[in-house]
N, C-alpha and C positions, 0 to 999 in steps of 0.2 A: 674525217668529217670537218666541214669547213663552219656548219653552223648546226644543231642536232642532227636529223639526219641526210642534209645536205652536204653534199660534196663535189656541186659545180656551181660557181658564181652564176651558170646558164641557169640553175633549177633555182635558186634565191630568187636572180631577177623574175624570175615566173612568177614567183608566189608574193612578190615585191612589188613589180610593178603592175597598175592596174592597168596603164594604157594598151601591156598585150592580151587582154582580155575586156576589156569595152573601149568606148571608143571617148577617148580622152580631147581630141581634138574639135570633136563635134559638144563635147561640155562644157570647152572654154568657150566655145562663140557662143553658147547660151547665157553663161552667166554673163559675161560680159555685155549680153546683148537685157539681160534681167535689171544687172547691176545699174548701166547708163538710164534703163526705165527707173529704178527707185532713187537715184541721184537726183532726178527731174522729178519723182512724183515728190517726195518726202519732204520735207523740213531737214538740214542737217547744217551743223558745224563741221564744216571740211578742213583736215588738212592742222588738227586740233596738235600742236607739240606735247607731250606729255617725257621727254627727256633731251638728252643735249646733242645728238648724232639726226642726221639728216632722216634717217629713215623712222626716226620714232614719233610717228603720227599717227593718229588714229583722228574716224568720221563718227562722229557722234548725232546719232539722229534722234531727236527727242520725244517721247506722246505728247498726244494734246493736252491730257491731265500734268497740273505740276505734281512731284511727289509721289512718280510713278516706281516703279520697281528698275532694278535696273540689269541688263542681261550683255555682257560682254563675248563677243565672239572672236575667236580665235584663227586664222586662213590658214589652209594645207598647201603643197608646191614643195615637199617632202626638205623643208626647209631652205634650199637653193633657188627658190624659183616662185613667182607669181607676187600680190600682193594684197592689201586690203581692199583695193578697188576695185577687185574682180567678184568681192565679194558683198558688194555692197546690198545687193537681193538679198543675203540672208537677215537682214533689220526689217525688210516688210512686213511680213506676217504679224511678228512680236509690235510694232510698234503699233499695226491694227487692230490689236487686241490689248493696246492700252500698255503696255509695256516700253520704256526709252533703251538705247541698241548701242554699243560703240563697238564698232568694227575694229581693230586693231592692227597696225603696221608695223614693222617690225625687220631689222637688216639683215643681209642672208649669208647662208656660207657660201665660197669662204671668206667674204670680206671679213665679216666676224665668226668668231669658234659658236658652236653649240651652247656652249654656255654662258657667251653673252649672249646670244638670242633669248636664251630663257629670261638671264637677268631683266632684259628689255620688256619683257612680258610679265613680270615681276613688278617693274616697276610703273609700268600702264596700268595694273590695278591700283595700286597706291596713290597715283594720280587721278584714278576716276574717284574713288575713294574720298579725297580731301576735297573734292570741288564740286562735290554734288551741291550744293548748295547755290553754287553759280549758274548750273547747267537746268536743276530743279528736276533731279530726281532723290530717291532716297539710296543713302548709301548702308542704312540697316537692310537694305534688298536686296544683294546685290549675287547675282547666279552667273556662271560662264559656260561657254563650250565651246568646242573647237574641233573641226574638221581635218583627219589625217594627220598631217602634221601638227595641227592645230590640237588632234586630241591628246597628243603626245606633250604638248605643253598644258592639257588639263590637266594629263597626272604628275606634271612637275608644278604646277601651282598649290595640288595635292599634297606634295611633298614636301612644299616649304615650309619652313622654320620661321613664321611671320614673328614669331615674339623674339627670340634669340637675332634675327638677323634687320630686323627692321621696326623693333620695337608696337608690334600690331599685334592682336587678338588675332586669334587662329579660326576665328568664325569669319574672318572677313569673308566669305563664301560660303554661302549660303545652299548652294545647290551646283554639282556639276553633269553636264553632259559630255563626250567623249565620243566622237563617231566615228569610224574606221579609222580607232586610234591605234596607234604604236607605244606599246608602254616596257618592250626588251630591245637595245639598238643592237641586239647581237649580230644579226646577219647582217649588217650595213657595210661593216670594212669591207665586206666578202661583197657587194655588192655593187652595180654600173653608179652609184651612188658616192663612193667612197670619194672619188678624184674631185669634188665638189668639198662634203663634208670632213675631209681628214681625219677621222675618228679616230682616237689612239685607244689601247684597252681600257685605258683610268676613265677615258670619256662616257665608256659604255657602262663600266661600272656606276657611275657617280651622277649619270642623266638617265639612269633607266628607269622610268616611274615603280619596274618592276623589283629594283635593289632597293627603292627609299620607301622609309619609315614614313606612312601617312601620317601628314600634323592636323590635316582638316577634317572633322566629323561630318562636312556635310554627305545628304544624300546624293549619287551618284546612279546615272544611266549610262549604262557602254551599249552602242548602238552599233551595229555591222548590216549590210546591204547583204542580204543572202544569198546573189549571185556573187558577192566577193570572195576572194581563197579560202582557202581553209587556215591557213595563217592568222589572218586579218581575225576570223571568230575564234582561231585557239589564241592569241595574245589576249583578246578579249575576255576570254572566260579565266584565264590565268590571271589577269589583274583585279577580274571579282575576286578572285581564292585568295590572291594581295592583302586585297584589303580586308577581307572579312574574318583573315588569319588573325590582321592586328586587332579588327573592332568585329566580333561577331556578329554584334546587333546591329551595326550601320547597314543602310537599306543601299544591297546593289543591285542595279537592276541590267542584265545581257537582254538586248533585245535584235532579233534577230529582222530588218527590215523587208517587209516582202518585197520580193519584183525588183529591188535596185541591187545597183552593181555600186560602184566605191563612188562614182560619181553624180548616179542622179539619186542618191541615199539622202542630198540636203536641197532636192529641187522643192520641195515642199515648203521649206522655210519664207520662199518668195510668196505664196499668197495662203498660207498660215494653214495648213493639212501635212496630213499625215503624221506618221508615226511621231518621227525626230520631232517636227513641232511639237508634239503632244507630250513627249517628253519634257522637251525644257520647258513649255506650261505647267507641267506638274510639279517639278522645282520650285518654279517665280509661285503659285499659287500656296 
């Protein structure tokens, strides 16, 4: 067996990739085509540095209220690919409902290993963190989530060691969402993925949301499209058992998303419905 009970890199990539079972190419030209609308509709800080490498930028789009809450989003492209700008749709909803949005950028593999991507995304919270004050939201608010890849770095934000490794409070988050996250990198070496990612065993060990010890009590939503694999919903219901192993009482919530597949699961966020929305509302509120 290459990965539980898989034994051809052909049956991982199945249950891996989403593009062979919806259609991944007609989802980028939507968002894309979403994104360019909320660029033009919105108010935002483009293009904001928040560390020292070309790619750590993030668009921060602000509410009309100062002293709003504030909801950090995370972009999927299974870490090799895409970026913050494709996702720049998902700040509309939230920011029409009075909530401030920073999308977040981040460098991919292999230029950098997995674990500086995490780092980078580590340290985009820190940065929004210290300058709320500039920006004029609050930074006692402050909830994330992230899409795909993107939820795979909500449970490594989950996972960090803010007091030991950067001297912060471990409430720095407040609330997290997680949508057709990845929280075990096991079947990846074995996967059309790996020549991209390089994944060694200590990688999978040591980035798997599903090996590290939650340091954040926030409440948490794992979200899957319930036309996606069966994969996608069993990592997800294994990273509830994660975390509720360590804190019984922390509130997790598996929701199973009707009617979408891995990719229209966060079309909703562009004009503030459905489920996912309704989740990270529940969070910010």
């Amino acid at each position: 067996m290459l990965y539980r009970q898989f034994e051809t890199q052909e049956a991982i990539d199945l249950a891996y990739d989403p593009s062979k079972t919806a259609d991944g190419a007609a989802a980028m030209a939507r968002y894309q085509a979403m994104s360019a609308a909320a660029m033009a509709d919105l108010k935002v800080h483009a293009d904001v540095r928040f560390g020292q490498s070309l790619a750590e930028t993030l668009d921060l789009f602000p509410a009309t209220q100062p002293g709003a809450p504030l909801h950090v989003f995370f972009h999927g492209g299974y870490w090799r690919s895409l970026s913050n700008k494709e996702f720049s749709f998902a700040a509309r909803g939230l920011v029409e409902a009075g909530v401030s949005v920073a999308v977040v950028n981040y460098a991919l593999c292999p230029l950098v290993t997995l674990a500086e991507l995490v780092r980078q995304c580590q340290v985009s919270l820190l940065w929004l963190a210290d300058h709320a004050t500039e920006y004029g939201y609050d930074a006692q608010r402050i909830t994330v989530s992230g899409h795909s890849a993107g939820g795979h770095i909500t449970g490594m934000l989950l996972a960090t060691d803010w007091q030991g490794l950067y001297g912060r409070a471990p409430d720095l988050i407040k609330g997290a969402t997680a949508i057709s996250g990845l929280f075990d990198l096991g079947p990846f070496p074995y996967s059309w993925l790996q020549p991209k990612l390089q994944l060694t065993g200590r990688d999978v060990m040591a980035l798997s949301p599903l090996n590290a010890q939650p340091q954040v009590g926030c409440p948490v939503n794992l979200m899957v499209g319930a036309l996606e694999s069966d994969e996608f919903h069993r990592q997800s219901r294994a990273y509830k058992a994660h975390l509720n192993a360590a804190d019984p009482q922390r509130e997790v919530v598996v929701e199973a998303v009707t009617d979408c597949d891995h990719f229209t699961i966060i079309d909703g966020l562009n004009d503030g419905t459905g489920q996912v929305f309704d989740a990270i509302m529940r969070n910010i509120e």
